[in-house]
C-alpha positions in Angstrom: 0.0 0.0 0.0 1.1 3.1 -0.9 -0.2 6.4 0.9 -0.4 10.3 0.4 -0.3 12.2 3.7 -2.1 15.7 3.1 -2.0 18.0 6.2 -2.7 21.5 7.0 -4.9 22.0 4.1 -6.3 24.9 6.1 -9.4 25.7 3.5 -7.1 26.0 0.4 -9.1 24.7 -2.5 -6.8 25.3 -5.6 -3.9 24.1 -3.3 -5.8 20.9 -2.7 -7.1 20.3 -6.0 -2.7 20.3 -7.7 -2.0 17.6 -4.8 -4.8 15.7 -5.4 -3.9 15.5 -9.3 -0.3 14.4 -8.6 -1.6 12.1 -6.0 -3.6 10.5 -9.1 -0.3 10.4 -11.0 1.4 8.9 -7.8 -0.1 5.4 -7.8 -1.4 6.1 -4.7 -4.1 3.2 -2.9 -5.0 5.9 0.1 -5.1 9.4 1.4 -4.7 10.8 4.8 -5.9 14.1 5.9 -3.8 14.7 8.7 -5.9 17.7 10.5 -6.2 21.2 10.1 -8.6 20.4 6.6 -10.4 23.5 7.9 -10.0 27.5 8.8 -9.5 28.9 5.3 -11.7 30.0 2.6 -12.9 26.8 1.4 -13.1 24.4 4.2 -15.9 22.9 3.5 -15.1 22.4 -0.1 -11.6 21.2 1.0 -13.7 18.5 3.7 -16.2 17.5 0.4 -13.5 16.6 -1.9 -11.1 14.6 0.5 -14.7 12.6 1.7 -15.1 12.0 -2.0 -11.5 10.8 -2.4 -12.4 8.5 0.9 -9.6 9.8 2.7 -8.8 8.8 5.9 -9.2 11.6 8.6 -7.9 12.7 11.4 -8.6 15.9 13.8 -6.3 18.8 14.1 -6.8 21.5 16.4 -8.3 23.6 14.1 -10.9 21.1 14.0 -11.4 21.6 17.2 -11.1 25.2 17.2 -14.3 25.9 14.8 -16.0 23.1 17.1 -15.7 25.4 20.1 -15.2 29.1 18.4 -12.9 31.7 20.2 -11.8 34.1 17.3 -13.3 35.7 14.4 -11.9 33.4 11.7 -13.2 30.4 14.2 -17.0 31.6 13.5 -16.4 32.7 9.8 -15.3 29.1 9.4 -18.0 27.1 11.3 -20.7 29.4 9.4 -19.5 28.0 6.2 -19.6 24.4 6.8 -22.9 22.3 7.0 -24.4 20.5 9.7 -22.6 16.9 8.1 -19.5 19.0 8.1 -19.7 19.9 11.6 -20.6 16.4 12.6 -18.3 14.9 10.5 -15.6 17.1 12.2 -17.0 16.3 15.4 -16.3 12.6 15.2 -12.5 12.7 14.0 -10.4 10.6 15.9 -6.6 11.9 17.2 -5.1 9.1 15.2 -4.8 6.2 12.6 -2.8 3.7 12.2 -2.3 2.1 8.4 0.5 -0.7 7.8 2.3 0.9 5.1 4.2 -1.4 2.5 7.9 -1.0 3.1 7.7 1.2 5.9 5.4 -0.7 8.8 2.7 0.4 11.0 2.2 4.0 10.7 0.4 6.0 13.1 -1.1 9.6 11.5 -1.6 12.2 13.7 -1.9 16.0 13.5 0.8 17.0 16.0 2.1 13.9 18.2 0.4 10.8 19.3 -1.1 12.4 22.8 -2.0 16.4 21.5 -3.4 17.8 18.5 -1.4 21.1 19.1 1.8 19.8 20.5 4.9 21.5 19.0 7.6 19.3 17.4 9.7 20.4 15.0 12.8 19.4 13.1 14.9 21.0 16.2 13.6 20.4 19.1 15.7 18.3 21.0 15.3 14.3 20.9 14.6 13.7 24.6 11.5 16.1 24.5 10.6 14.3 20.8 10.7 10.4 22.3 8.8 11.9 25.2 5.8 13.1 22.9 6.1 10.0 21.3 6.2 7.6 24.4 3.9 5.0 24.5 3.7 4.6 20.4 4.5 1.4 19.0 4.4 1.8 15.5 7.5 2.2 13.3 6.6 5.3 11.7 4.8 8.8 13.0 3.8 11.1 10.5 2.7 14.3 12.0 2.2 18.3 11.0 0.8 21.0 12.7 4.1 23.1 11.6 3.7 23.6 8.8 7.4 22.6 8.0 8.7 19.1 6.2 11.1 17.3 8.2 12.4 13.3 8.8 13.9 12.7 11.8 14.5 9.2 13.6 14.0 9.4 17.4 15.2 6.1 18.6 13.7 3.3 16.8 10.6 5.7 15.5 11.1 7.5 12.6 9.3 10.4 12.8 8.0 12.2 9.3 6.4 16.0 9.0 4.7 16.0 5.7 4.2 19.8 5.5 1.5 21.7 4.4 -0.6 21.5 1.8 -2.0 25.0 2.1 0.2 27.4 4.0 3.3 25.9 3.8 6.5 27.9 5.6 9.1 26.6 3.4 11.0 29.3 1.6 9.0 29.1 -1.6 5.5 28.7 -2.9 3.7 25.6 -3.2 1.7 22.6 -1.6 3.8 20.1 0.2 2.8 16.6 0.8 4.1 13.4 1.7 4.2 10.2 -0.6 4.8 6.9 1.7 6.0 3.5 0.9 8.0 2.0 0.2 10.0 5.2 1.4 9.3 8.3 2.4 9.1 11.2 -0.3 8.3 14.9 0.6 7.2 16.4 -2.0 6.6 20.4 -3.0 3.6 20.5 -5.8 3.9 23.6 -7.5 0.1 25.3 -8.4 -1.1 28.9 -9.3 -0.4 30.6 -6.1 -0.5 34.2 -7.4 -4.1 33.2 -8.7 -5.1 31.9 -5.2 -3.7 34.9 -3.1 -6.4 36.5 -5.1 -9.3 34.4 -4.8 -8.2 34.2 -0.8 -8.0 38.5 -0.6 -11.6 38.2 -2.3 -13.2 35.1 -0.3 -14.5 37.2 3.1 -12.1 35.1 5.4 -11.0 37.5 8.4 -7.4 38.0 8.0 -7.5 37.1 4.5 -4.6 39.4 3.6 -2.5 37.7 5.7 -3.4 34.3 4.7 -2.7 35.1 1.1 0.5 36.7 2.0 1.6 33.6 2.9 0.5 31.6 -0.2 2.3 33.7 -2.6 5.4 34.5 -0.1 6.0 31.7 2.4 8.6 32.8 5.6 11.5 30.2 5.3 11.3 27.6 7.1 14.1 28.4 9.5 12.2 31.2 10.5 9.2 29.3 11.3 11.1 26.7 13.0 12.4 29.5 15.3 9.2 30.9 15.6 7.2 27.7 16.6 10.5 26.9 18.9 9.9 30.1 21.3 6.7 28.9 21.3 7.6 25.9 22.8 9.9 27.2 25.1 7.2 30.2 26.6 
């Protein structure tokens, strides 16, 4: 088997739809939505075509956010979705596990095995990593939450961020993904960006300026590995 690991799709239709055509390309026998499908313009399109694609789900906490809405873009994004959507959402599990050929039991999750917003990334040190993993017993983690690719082995686990498919931070444009079995592959799919900046700016979303920003000129992603470190650290 052969899997495509789309996370942090965060509402971004046109993003979606270039993975989703390599993926076709790719030999691919399943998908996993890794979490954070939602808070963007089109999140309930985004939710639609995975559940057509029969992806495999799992909740990130923006998930979780529009469930229980604090901000703005929280309401603006539970107003869009339907009543399905919204229990759909509601029903997400924190992880799945898929045996992966070449590779071994995988366990998907949005951030790490016990959080749906724990920060990981590709430098924070290895004792903090195996403790967020502790307790997992499959070969392979695949997380996001990031928004940065990274493969790291911690211990016996090899650990895999497969990116963004939406808002990527990683120096240029583009949707990234991961392709598994029997390696690991991350993978940058290049798509109109320039065109969805616009469509974001004109789509109502709060902070859409922001959001498109990002799309057409992702931060590098040393700087949001930096960024999401201090986090972890305050």
């Amino acid at each position: 088997m052969r899997v495509a690991a789309l996370y942090d799709i965060h509402g971004n239709l046109p993003a979606l739809e270039a993975v989703i055509a390599e993926v076709d390309s790719a030999g691919v026998d399943a998908i996993v939505g890794g979490g954070d499908i939602v808070w963007g313009p089109w999140s309930g399109e985004c939710l639609e075509l995975l559940r057509r694609r029969g992806a495999v789900l799992v909740r990130g906490n923006c998930e979780r956010d529009i469930l229980e809405p604090k901000s703005e873009r929280d309401r603006w994004c539970a107003a869009t979705l339907t009543p399905s959507q919204l229990e759909l959402i509601a029903e997400l599990p924190l992880s799945v596990e898929i045996l992966v050929d070449g590779l071994g039991r995988i366990l998907f999750c949005h951030a790490s095995p016990r959080r749906d917003d724990e920060i990981v990334t590709r430098s924070t040190p290895a004792n903090d990593v195996a403790e967020a993993l502790a307790g997992t017993e499959a070969e392979a983690v695949v997380c996001g939450h990031t928004h940065v690719q990274y493969e790291r082995r911690i211990g016996r686990t090899r650990l895999v961020n497969a990116g963004s498919v939406g808002l990527p931070y990683e120096d240029d444009p583009g949707a990234r993904w991961a392709l598994l079995g029997p390696g690991v592959e991350l993978r940058r799919t290049p798509y109109a960006t320039d065109a969805a900046a616009a469509a974001i700016r004109a789509s109502g979303l709060p902070d859409a300026d922001d959001f498109a920003d990002t799309v057409a000129i992702p931060p590098s992603a040393a700087e949001a590995t930096e960024h999401f470190e201090a986090m972890r650290g305050s």
